[in-house]
N, C-alpha and C positions, 0 to 999 in steps of 0.2 A: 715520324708524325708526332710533335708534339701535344701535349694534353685538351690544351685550348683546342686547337684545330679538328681533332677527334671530336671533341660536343660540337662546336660550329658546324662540324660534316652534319653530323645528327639531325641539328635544326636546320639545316635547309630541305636535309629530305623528308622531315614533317611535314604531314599535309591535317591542317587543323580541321578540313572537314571529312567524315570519315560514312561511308555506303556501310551497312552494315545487314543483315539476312540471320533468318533463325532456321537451325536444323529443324528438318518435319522426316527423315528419314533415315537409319542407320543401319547397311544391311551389305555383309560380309566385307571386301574393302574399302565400298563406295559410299559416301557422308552425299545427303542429298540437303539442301538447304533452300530455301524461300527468297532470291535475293541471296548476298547483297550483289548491286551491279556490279559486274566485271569482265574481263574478256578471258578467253583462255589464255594456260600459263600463267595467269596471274598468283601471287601470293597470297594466301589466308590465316586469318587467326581465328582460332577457334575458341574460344572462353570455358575452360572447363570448372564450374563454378563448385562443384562437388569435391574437386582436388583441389581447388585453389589455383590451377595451372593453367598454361594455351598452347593449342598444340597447330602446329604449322601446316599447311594443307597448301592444295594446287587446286584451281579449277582445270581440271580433267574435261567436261563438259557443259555443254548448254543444251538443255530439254523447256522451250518456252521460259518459263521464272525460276524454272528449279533449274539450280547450279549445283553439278553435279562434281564432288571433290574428292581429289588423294589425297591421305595424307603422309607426314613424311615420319612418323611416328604410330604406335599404337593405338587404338580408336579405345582404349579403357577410359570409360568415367564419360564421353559424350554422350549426352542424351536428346531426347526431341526438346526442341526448347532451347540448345546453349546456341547461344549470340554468336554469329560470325562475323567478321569482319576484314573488309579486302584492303591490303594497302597500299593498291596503287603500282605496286612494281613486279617485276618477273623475277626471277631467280637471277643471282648474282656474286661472283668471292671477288673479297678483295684480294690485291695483286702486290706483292713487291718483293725484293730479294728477301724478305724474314719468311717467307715459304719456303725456302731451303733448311732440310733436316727435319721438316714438322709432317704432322700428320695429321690430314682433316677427315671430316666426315660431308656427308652427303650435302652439303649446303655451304661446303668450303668454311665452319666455321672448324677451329684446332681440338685435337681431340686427344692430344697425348698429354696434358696438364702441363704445358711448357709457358704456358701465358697466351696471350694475344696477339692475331696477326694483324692489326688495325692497318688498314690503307688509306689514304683518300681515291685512291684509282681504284675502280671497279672492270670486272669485267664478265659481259651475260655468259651464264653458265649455256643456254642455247644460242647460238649465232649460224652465220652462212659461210659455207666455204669459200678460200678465199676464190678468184675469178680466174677462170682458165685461161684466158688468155695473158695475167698477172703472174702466171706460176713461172719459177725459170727452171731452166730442162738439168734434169738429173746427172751430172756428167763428173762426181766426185764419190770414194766409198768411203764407207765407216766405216770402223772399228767395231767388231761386236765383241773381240777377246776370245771368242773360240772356235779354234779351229777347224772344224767342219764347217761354220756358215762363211769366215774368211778365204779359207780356201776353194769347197767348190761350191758355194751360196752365196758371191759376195753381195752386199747390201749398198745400194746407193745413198749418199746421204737426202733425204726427204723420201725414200721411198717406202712403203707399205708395206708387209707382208705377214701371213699371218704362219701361226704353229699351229699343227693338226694333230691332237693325238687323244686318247683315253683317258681315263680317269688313273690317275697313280702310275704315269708313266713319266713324269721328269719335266713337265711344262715349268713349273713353280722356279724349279730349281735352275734350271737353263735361264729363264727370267733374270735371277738374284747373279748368275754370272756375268748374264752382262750388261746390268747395270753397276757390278762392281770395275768391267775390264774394258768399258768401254770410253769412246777418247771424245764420247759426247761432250758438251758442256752443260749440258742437265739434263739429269732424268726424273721423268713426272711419273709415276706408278698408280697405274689405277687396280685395286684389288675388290673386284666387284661380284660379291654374292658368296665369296670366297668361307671356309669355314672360321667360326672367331679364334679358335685355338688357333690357325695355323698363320693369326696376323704376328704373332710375335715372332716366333718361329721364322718366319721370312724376313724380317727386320731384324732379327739378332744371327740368326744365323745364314741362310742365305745371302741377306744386302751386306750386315755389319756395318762396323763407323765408317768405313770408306766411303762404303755407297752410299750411305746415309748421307753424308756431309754435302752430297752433291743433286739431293733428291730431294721431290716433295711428294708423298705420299697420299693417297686419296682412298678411302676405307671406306665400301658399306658389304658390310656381313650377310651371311644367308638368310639369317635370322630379322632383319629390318625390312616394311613395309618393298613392295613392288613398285615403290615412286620413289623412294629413298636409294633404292640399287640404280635403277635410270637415274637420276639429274647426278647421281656419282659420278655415271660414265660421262658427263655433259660436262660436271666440272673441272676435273681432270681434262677433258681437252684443252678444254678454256685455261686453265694454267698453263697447260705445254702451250698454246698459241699468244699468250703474255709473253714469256721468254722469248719465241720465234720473234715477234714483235720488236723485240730490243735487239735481232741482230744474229743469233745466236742458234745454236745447232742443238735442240732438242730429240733425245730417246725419249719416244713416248712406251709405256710397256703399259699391256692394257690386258687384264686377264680377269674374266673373260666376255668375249662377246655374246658366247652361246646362255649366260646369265642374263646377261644385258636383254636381251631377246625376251628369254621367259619373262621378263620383268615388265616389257611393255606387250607381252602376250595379257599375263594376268590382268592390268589394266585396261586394254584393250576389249576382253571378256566382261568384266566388270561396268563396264559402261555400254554391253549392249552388241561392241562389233561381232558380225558371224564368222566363226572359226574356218580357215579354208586350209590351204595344206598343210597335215597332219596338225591340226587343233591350230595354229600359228593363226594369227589373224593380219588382216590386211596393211593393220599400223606397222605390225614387224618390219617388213619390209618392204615401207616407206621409209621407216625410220634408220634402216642401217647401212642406205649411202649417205643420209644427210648426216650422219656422227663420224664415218671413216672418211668421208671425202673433206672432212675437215681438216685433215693430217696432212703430210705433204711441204711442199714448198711456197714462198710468198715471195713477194719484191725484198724482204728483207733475211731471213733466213731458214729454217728446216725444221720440221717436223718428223722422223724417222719414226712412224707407225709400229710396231711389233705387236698381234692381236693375238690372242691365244685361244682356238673354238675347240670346244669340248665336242668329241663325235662319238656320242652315244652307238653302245656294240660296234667300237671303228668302223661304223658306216660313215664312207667319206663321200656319200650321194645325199645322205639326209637332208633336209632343206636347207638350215641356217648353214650348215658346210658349204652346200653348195652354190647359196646365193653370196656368199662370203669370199669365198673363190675365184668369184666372177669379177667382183668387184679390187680385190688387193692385184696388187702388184710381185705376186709369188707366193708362194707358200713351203712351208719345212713341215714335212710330215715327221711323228715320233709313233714309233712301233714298239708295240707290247712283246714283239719278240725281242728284238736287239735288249729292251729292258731285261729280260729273262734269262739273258744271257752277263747280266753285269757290265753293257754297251753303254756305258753313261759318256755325253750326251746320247741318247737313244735315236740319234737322228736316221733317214731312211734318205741317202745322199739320192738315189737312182728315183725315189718317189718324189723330190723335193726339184722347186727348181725358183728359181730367181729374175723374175722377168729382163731384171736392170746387166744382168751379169757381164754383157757385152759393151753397155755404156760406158761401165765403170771400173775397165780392166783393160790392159792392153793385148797385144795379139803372141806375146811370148807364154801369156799369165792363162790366157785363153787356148790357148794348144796343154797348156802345161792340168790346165784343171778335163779340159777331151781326153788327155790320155788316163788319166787316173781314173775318170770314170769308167771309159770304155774297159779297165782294165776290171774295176768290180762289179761290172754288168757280164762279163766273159766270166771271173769266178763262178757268179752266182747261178747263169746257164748250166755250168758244168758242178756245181756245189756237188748233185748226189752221184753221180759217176766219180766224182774225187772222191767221197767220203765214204762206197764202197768199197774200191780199191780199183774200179773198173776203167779208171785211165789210165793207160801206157803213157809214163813221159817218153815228150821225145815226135806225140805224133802230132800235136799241133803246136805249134811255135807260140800264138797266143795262147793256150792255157798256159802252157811253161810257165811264162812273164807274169800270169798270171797268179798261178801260185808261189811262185818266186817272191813277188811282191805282198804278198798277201797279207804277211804277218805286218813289214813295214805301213801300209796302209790302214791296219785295226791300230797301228800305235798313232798314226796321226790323228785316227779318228777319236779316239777314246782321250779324254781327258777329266783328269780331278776337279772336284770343286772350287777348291784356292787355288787352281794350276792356271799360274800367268799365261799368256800366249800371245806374245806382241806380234803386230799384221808381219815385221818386216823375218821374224823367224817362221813364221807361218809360210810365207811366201820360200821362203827359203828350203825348208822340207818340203814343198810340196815340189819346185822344181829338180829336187833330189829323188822323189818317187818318181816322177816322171822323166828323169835324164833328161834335165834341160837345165839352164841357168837362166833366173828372172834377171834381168839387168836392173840394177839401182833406178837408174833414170824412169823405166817403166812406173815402176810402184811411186815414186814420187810423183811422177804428172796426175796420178788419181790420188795421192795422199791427204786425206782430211788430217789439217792441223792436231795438233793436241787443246784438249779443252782449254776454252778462254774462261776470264773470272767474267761473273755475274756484276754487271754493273748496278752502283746501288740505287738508283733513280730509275724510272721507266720510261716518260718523252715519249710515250706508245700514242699514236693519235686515235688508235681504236679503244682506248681505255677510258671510262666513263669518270669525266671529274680529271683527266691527266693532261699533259699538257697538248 
């Protein structure tokens, strides 16, 4: 985008006449204001005449004339009296391959001091999923890089699924693997509500240059407003759905939803709604098919979901678990014991399951991942009888196999942080634990390419201003 073009963008979305309204209330997150006209979602400025500054807000609500507002920053220095002003537009980032490697904040503007991502193409940070009858059917896998979701979790390309685990059990980390080893062609990272220490820490050491080079990063901290974590989670789709847009096979990694939640809870509370299961309010969940079902497949290419819900005291009945559940397309549970044990990835293969797994496997690959299950479902029957000494081998043929194979299967499961693990060796051990042989030809009929480059133009007809 040359210079000219960047101010011309500018003056065309000037609107010389401007609605404006004065704060008459300010009380815990919600700004009540007099005016000015607007609808919901709209954009505000706030005039903070005491700092010299303006701080950017949402109309959240309509009560009669008072417009009732989030904002996307700290409410320091607003007082009764500062001038608001609406300007006409909803929330929106711009879009183009200079998202790749950057890191935004909640408003899709760059936040790692790398310069600007200027676009002429826009795209709404809230939008509608795409149309079901538009979506094409799941019948290719991805590449996640490790092997437990390759082997007995596989992942269709567009499909959904979320991670289920505790706090300090390995979600972060399992994330940063595969968007380093995965054969996406871009991964979008939403890190929402997450702690501020631990944003570096996942971009130096978990993602690294690799991942990086391939990814755009989407940041709002614990620490920033309950509006600023939601349109996070809104514009991070809205990137990963740019790319799909152009053709292309997006990892979306999106951690986490059970943040995402609290965040239009507090809002929610804030403006009034009555709290219904366990404190949640009615917005929650309306609000979390229309952000997941944004994910998925289009006329043009894939959206591969990965959501990560936090299940306070590993209750995997508590609400947002459980309406989250309902709605993905599989889930990978992670357990605090296998953690306790140095089981890294901490996956719980026998708790996990993958809705698409039949789609996007053949029927050698599908016998091949039956039997290694049923083989650590028969271990773990029989775990405290073996680990007393209270089974005679010899009296049941499955346990035998069972323990026989044991060790071999905690080696396929467990894998290092940098530890590569390409599908087609993946596929290869796994038919080696289960006495069988994949045929080449199988894993190829479901093979997703290797990532393609990002083209440098967009051509997206849903892109605001694009061609």
């Amino acid at each position: 985008m040359d210079l000219i073009g960047k101010y011309l963008d500018v003056v065309e979305r000037s609107d010389p006449i401007k609605y404006t309204g004065r704060v008459v209330k300010v009380q815990g997150l919600l700004v009540e204001s007099h005016g000015p006209q607007a609808v919901v979602g709209e954009l505000c400025q706030i005039l903070i005449p005491r700092l010299g500054a303006v701080a950017w807000a949402e109309v959240a609500g309509l009560r009669g004339e008072t417009v009732q507002l989030m904002a996307y920053s700290g409410l320091d220095g607003i007082e009764v009296g500062c001038t608001v002003i609406a300007t006409g537009e909803m929330l929106r980032v711009p879009v183009s391959d200079k998202l790749l490697g950057r890191v935004l904040d909640s408003m899709g503007r760059p936040s790692d001091g790398k310069g600007d991502v200027a676009s002429p193409d826009y795209y709404p940070a809230v939008a509608t999923p795409p149309d079901a009858m538009t979506r094409k059917r799941i019948k290719t896998r991805i590449s996640s890089g490790v092997r437990s979701l390759d082997g007995l979790l596989p992942l269709g390309r567009g499909q959904r699924i979320g991670i289920f685990a505790g706090s300090g059990v390995g979600k972060s980390t399992l994330l940063g693997m595969m968007a380093r080893n995965t054969n996406a062609d871009v991964n979008v990272i939403a890190l929402i509500g997450e702690r501020g220490r631990e944003v570096r820490e996942f971009i130096e050491n978990d993602l690294g240059e690799e991942g990086l080079a391939r990814s755009v990063l989407i940041v709002s901290t614990s620490d920033t407003p309950p509006l600023a974590r939601l349109r996070g989670a809104y514009v991070a789709t809205a990137v990963a759905e740019y790319f799909r847009d152009l053709g292309l096979d997006v990892l979306l990694l999106f951690d986490s939803v059970t943040r995402f939640a609290r965040a239009q809870r507090e809002i929610g509370l804030a403006i009034g709604e009555p709290p219904t299961t366990r404190g949640y309010t009615p917005s929650v969940f309306d609000s979390l098919p229309k952000l997941l079902e944004r994910s998925g497949t289009s006329k043009t290419g894939s959206i591969t979901g990965v959501y990560t819900i936090l299940v306070d005291g590993d209750d995997m009945d508590e609400p947002i678990a459980d309406t989250v559940r309902g709605i993905l397309d599989g889930h990978v549970v992670l357990t605090r014991k296998l953690a306790e044990r140095y089981h890294y990835p901490a996956v719980d293969v026998l708790k996990s399951i993958s809705r698409l797994s039949q789609a996007v496997t053949g029927p050698i690959t599908q016998k091949a991942m039956g039997i290694v299950r049923r083989l650590m479902a028969t271990y773990e029957e029989s775990e405290d009888m073996i680990n007393i000494g209270a089974y005679v081998k010899g009296t049941n043929p499955g346990i035998d196999e069972a323990i026989a194979k044991r060790q071999a299967i905690e080696a396929f499961l467990v894998q290092a942080v940098d530890e590569k693990a390409p599908l087609a060796d993946t596929m290869r051990l796994l038919g080696e634990i289960a006495g069988l042989t994949i045929p080449h030809a199988e894993l190829a009929a479901f093979a997703e390419p290797e990532h393609r480059p990002v083209p440098s133009k967009a051509g997206s007809a849903q892109a605001e201003g694009g061609a």
